[in-house]
N, CA, C and O atoms as CSV, one atom per row, in Angstrom:
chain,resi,resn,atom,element,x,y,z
A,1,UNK,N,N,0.836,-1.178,0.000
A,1,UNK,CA,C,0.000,0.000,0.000
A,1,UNK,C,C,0.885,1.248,0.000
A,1,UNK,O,O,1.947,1.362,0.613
A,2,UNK,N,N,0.296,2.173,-0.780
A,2,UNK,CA,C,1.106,3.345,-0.910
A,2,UNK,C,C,0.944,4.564,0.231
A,2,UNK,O,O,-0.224,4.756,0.571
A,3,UNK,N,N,1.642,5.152,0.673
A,3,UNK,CA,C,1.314,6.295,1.446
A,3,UNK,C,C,1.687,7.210,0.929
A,3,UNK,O,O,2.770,7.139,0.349
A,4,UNK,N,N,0.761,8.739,0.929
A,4,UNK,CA,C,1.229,9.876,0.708
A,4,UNK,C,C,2.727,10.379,1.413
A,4,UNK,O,O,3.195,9.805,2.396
A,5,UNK,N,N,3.401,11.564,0.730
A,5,UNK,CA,C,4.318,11.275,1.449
A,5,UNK,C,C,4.012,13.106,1.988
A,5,UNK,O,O,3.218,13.840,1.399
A,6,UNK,N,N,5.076,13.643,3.531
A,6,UNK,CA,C,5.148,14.434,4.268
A,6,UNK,C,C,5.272,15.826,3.153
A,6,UNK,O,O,5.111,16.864,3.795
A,7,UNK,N,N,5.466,16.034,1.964
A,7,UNK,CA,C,5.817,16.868,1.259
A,7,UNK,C,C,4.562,17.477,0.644
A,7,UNK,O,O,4.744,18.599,0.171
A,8,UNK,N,N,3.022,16.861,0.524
A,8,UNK,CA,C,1.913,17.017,0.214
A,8,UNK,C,C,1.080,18.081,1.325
A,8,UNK,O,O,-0.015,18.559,1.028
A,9,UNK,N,N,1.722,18.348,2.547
A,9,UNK,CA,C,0.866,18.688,3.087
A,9,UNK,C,C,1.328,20.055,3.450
A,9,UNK,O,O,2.518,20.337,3.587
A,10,UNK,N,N,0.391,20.855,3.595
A,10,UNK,CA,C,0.877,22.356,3.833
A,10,UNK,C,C,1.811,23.312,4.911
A,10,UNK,O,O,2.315,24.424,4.750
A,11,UNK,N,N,1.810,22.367,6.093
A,11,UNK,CA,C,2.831,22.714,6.977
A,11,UNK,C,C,4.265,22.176,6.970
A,11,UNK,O,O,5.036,22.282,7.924
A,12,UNK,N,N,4.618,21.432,5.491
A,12,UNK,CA,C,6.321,20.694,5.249
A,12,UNK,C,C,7.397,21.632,4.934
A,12,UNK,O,O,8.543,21.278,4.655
A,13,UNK,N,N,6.957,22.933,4.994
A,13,UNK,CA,C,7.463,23.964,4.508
A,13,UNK,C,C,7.584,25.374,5.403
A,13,UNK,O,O,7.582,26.496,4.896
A,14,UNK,N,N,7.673,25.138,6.603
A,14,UNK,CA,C,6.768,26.657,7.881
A,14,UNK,C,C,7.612,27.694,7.412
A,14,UNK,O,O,7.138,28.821,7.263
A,15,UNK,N,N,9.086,27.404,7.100
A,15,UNK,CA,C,9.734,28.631,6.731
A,15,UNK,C,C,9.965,29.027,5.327
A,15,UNK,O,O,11.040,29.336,4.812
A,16,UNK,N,N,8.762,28.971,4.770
A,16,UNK,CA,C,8.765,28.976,3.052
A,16,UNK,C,C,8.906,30.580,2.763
A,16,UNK,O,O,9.745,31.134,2.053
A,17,UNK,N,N,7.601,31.297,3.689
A,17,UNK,CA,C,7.299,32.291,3.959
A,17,UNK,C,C,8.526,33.434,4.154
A,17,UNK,O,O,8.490,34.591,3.737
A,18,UNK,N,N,9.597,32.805,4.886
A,18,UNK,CA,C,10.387,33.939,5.581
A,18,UNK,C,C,11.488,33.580,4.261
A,18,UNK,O,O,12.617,33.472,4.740
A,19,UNK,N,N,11.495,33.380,2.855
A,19,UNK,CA,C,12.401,33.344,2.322
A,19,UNK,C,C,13.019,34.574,1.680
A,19,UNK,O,O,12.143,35.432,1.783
A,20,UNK,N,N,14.020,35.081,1.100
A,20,UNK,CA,C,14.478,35.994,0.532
A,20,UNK,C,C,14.907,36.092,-0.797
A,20,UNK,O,O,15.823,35.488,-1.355
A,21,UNK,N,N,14.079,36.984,-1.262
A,21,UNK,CA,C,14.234,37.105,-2.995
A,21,UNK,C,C,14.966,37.906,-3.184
A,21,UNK,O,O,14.986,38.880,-2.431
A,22,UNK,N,N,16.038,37.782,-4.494
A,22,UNK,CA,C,17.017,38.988,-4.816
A,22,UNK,C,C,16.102,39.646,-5.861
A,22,UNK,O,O,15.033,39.202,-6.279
A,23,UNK,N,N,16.813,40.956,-6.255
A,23,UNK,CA,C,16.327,41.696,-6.790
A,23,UNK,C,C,15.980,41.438,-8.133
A,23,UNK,O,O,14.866,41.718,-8.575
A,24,UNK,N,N,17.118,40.777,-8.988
A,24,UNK,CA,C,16.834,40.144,-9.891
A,24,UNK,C,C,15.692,38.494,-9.772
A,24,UNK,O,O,15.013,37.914,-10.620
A,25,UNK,N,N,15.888,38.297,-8.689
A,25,UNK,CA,C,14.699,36.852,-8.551
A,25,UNK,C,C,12.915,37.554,-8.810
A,25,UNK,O,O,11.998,37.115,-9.504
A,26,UNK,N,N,12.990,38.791,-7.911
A,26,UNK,CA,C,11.347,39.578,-7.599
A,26,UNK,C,C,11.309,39.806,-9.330
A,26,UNK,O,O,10.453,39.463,-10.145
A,27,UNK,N,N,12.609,40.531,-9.511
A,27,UNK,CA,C,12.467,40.997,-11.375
A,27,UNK,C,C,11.704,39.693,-12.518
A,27,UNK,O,O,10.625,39.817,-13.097
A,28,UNK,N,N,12.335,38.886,-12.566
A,28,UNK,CA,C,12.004,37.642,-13.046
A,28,UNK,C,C,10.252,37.139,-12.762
A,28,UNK,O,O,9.499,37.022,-13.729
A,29,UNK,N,N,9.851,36.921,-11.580
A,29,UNK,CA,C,8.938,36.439,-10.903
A,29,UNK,C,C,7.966,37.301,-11.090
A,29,UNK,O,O,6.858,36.765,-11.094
A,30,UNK,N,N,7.969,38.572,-11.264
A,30,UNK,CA,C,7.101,39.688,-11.990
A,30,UNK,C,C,7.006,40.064,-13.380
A,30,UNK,O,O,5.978,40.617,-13.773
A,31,UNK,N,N,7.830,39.861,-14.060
A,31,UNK,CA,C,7.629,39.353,-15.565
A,31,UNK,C,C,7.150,38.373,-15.615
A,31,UNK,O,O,6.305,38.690,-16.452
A,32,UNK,N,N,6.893,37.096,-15.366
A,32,UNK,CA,C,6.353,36.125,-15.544
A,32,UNK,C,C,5.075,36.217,-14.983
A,32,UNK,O,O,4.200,35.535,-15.516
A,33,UNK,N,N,4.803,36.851,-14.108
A,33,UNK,CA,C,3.018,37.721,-13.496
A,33,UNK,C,C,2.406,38.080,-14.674
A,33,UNK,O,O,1.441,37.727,-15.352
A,34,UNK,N,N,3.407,39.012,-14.695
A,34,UNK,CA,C,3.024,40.257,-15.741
A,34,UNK,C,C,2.039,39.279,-17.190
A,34,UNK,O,O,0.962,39.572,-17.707
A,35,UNK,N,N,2.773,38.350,-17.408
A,35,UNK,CA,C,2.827,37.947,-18.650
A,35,UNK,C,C,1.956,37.065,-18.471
A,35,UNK,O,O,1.607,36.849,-19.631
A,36,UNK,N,N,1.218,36.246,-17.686
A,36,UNK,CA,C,0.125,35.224,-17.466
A,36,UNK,C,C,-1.234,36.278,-17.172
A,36,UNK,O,O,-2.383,36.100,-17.577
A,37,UNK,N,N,-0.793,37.256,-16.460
A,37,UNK,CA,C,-2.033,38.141,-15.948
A,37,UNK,C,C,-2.493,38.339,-17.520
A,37,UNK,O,O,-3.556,38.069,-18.080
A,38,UNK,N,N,-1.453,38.831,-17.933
A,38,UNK,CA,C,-1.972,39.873,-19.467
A,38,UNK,C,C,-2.777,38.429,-20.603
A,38,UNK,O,O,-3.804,38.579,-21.265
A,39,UNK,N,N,-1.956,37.162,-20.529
A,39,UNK,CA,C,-2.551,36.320,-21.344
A,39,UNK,C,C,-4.207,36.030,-21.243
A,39,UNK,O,O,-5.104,35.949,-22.082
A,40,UNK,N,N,-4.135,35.906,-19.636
A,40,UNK,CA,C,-5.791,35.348,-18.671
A,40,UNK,C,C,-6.624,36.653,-19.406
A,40,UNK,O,O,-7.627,36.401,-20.075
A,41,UNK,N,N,-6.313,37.578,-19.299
A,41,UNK,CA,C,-6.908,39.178,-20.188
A,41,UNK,C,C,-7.487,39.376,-21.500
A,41,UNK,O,O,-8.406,40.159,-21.740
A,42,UNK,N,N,-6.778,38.467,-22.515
A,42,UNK,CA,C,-6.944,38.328,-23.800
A,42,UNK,C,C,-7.254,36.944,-24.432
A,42,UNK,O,O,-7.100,36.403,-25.527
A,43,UNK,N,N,-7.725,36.658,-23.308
A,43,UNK,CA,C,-8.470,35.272,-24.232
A,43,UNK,C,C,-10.134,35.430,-24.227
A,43,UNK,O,O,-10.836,34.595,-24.798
């Protein structure tokens, strides 16, 4: 029998939250916003 494993569940991660983005990471991660928001827009 298979079991789910500890990585499925929402607390495997508590310090996901307190991570730190560089400037170029936020840059990246907001172009790629940018660019799904605008697609969801024009369909």
């Amino acid at each position: 029998m298979t079991s789910l494993s500890r990585s499925a569940t929402p607390d495997s991660y508590p310090n996901q939250r307190d991570l730190r983005w560089s400037r170029s990471e936020k840059a990246i991660a907001r172009k790629a916003f940018d660019a799904v928001l605008k697609r969801s827009f024009t369909r």
